[in-house]
N, C-alpha and C positions, 0 to 999 in steps of 0.2 A: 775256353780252357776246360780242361776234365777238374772231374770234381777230386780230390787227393783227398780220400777219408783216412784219416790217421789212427791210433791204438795209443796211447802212449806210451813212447818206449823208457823201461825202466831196468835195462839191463845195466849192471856195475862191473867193472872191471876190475877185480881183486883179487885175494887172496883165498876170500868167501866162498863156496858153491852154491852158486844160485841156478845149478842149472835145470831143475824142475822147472824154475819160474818160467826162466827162459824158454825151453821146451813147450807151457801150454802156452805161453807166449806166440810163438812163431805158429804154433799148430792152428792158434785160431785165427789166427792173420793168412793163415794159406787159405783157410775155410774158406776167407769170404774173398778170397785174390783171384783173380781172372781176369780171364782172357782180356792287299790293293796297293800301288805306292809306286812309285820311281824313288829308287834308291842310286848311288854309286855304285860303282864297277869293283869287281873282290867281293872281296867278300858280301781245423781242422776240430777238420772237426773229429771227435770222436774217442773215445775213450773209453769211459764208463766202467760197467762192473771189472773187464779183462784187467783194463790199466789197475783197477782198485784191490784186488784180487793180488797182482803184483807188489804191488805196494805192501801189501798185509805178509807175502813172504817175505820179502825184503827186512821186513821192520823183524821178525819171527829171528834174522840172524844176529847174532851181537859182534857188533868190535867193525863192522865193515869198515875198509881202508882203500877205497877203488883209486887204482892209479890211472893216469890220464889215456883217454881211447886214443889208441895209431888209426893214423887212415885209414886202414884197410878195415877195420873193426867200425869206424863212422861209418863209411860207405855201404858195409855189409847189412848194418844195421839200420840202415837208411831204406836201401833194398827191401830189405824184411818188413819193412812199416808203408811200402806200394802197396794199396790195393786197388781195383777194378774199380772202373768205370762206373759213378753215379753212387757208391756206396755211401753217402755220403748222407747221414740221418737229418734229410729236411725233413719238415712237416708242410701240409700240403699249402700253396701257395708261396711258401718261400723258395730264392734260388742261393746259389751259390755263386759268387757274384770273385771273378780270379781277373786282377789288373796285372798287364805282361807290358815293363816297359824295357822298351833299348836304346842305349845312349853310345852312338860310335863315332870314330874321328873322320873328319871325308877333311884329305889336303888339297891345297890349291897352287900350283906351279906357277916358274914366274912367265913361262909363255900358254896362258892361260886361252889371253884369245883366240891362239890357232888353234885349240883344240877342240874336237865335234864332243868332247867330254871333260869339264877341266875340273871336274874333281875324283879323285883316286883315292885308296886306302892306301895308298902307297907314296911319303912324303918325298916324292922325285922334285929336287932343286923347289921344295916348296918355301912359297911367300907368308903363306897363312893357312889356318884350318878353321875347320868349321865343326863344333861340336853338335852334334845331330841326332834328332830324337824320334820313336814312334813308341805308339802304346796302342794296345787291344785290352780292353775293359770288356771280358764276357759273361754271359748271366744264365747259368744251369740248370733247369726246372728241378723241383722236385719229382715232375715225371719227367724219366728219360726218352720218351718219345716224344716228348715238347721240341720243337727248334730252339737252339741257340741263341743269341739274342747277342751283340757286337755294337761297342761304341767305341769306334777307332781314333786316332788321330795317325794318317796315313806316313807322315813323314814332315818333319818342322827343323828350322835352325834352333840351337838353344843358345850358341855364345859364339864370337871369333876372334882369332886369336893371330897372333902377328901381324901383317898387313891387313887392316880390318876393312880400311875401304877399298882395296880388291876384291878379300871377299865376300863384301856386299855389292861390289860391282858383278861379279863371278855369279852370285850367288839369285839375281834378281835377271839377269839375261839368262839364267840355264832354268833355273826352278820360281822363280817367280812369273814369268812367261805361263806357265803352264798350272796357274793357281796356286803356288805357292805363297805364303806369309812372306814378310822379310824376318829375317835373323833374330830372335827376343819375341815372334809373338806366334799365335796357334791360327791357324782356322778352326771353323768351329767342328768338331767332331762329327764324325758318316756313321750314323744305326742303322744296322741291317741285319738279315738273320742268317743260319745254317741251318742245313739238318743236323740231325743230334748226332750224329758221329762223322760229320765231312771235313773237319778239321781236325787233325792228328792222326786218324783210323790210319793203320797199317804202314806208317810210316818206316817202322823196320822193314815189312816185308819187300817195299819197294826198293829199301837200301842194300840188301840182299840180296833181290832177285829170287826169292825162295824161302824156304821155311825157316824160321829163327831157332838156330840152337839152345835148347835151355843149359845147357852146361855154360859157363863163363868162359873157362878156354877155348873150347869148342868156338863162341858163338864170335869170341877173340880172332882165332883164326877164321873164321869163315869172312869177318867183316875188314881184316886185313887182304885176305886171299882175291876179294872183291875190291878193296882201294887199288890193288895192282893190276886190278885188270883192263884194259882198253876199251872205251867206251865206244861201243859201234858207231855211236850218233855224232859223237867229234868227227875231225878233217882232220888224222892222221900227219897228213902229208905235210899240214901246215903249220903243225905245233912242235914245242918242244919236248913235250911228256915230259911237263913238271906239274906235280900232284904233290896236295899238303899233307903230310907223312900220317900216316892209317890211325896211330894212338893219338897226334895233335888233335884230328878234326873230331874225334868220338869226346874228346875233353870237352873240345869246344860247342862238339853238338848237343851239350844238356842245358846249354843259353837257348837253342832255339826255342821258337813257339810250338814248333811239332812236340819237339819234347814233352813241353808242357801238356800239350793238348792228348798223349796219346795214352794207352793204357796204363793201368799202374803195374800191370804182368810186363808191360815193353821197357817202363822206365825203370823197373826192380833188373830188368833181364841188364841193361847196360851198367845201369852203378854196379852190381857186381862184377863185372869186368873190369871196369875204372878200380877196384877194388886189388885187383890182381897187377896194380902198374906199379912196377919199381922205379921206388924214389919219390911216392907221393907221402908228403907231411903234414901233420898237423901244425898249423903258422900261430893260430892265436885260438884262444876261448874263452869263452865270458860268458856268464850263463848256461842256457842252453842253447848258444849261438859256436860253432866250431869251425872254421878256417880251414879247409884241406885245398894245397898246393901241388902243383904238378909242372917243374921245367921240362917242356917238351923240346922237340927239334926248331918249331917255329916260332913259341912263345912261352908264357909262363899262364898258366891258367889254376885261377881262384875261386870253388866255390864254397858259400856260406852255408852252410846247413843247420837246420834245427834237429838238434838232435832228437827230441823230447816226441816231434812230430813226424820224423822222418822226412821232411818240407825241404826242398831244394830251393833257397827265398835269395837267391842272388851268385851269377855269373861274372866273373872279370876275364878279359882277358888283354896281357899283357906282349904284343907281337912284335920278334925278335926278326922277321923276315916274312916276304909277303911275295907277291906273283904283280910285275911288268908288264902291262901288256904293249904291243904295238900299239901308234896310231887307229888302224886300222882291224886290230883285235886279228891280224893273221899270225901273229908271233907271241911267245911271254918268256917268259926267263925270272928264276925265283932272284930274289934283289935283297940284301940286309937293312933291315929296316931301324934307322936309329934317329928318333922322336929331337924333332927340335925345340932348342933351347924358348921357342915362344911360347911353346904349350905347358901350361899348368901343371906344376909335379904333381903326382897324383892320377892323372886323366888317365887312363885306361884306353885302348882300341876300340873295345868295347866292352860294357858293362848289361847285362838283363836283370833286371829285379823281377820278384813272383811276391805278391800276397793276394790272401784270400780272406772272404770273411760271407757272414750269410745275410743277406738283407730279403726283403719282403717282396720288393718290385722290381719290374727291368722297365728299361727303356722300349716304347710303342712305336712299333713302324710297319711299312708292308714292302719294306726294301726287301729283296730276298736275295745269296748270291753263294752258290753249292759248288 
């Protein structure tokens, strides 16, 4: 995971002009800004003088009355508080140590056995689900030409829910076959390393095909104009050209691990777009923890943000309809997806959680895997 050096952000929303503060604010944040598993089928440091500096305008006004930030104002402000790769003030010897877990539904049908795959994200005439987990615990030198350092847990059952000895029947003939745990417990964790930029590096560029717009509209449209475009490397002939609509998956794409892992200039370039979506809300806030919501075409997506950090520390997402496939993965067809009554209110499609913190040591291995 990239290191996310933060600034702390101290902008108010009121009545007040704080826009000095603001202004050396953003200006010193641009300064230092730059540049395994078998799954189912479907789918801070930092602060110091800047932040204190802030704080000394802020206190300088009298009467402030800030009224609560709109999405678009979190987001932005989130955006602003990305910086670059490794900025992140270790002292030598320590890493930066970012655990990325996800927790998503895989169902299980009731004609389980005939199938070369009997778990789906897709609760088709389903018996049971399986709540399902994987986590990457990675560890960032202080030099960034150090490797990587990864202590995984590749893919584990965490609970099951409706007919449960199906799917621990289900669940020990498809994935337990093949090393798998049963259902409630882990194997033990795979260390192995990267080089210091093979996880994340250029993840936009690849989803673009070409250079990343730094405008937000701009970069809106270019990443839309690309979800509709037909991908040379599919079978045309034998699909239906159902694609998950251009603004759901970009919601959905800040759960990912690339996300995580990739620049703080790529992951500022997207929250400001996400910034520009009508009809995203603020749901709850408490602290410096913020809530912003977004009902898409295929689902409702939730993420957590620390405002104070700029920290993206937790993804939901809540899925309204999903992609069918054939037996045989020649056909798909989008399907309305509605969560049955065995699964836990509360349970999410999926959830990614992000924290970080600095410790002193990683974990020793000579696994290597680029």
């Amino acid at each position: 995971m990239d290191s996310m050096t933060k600034v702390r952000e101290m902008r108010q929303f009121g009545g007040s002009d704080l826009t000095a503060a603001r202004t050396a604010l953003e200006a010193e944040i641009s300064s230092v800004g730059g540049a395994r598993g078998r799954h189912t089928r479907g789918m801070v440091i930092g602060g110091g003088a800047i932040a204190a500096g802030v704080v000394l305008a802020a206190s300088l006004v009298g009467g402030i009355h800030p009224s609560p930030a709109s999405a678009q104002e979190i987001l932005e402000n989130a955006a602003a508080l990305q910086v670059a790769l490794y900025d992140t003030p270790l002292e030598k010897g320590q890493f930066l140590r970012t655990t990325y877990v996800r927790e998503s539904l895989s169902y299980l049908g009731a004609g389980w056995q005939e199938e070369a795959e009997p778990f789906s994200t897709v609760p088709d005439d389903a018996i049971a689900a399986v709540l399902t987990g994987s986590s990457d615990v990675s560890y960032r030198s202080a030099d960034p030409s150090d490797d990587v350092t990864h202590d995984t847990d590749d893919y584990y059952g965490i609970a099951a829910y409706g007919d449960t000895a199906a799917a621990e029947a289900a669940w020990a003939d498809y994935y337990m076959t093949g090393g798998a745990a049963k259902i409630g417990k882990k194997n033990p964790g795979k260390v192995w390393r990267t080089g210091s930029s093979a996880q994340g590096t250029g993840f936009l560029e690849w989803e673009l095909q070409g250079e990343i717009p730094e405008d937000p509209q701009a970069f809106l449209d270019a990443w839309t104009a690309r979800a509709g475009a037909i991908d040379p490397e599919s079978d045309a002939g034998t699909r239906t050209g159902t694609r998950e609509p251009a603004l759901d998956r970009l919601w959905r794409l800040v759960g990912d691990v690339d996300f995580a892992n990739a620049s703080g200039h790529d992951r500022a370039v997207v929250l400001r777009a996400l910034a520009l979506t009508d009809g995203a809300e603020v749901v709850s806030t408490s602290g410096d923890l913020s809530v912003v919501q977004y009902h898409g075409e295929w689902g409702t997506y939730r993420l957590t943000i620390d405002t104070a950090k700029g920290q993206l520390v937790k993804v939901q997402t809540e899925s309204t309809r999903g992609i069918r496939y054939a037996a045989d993965s020649s056909d798909e067809s989008v399907v309305d997806i509605r969560v049955p009554a065995f699964v836990p209110e509360g349970t999410y499609a999926s959830t990614e959680t992000i924290t970080q913190d600095v410790v002193d040591a990683a974990p020793q291995t000579d696994d290597r895997d680029d």
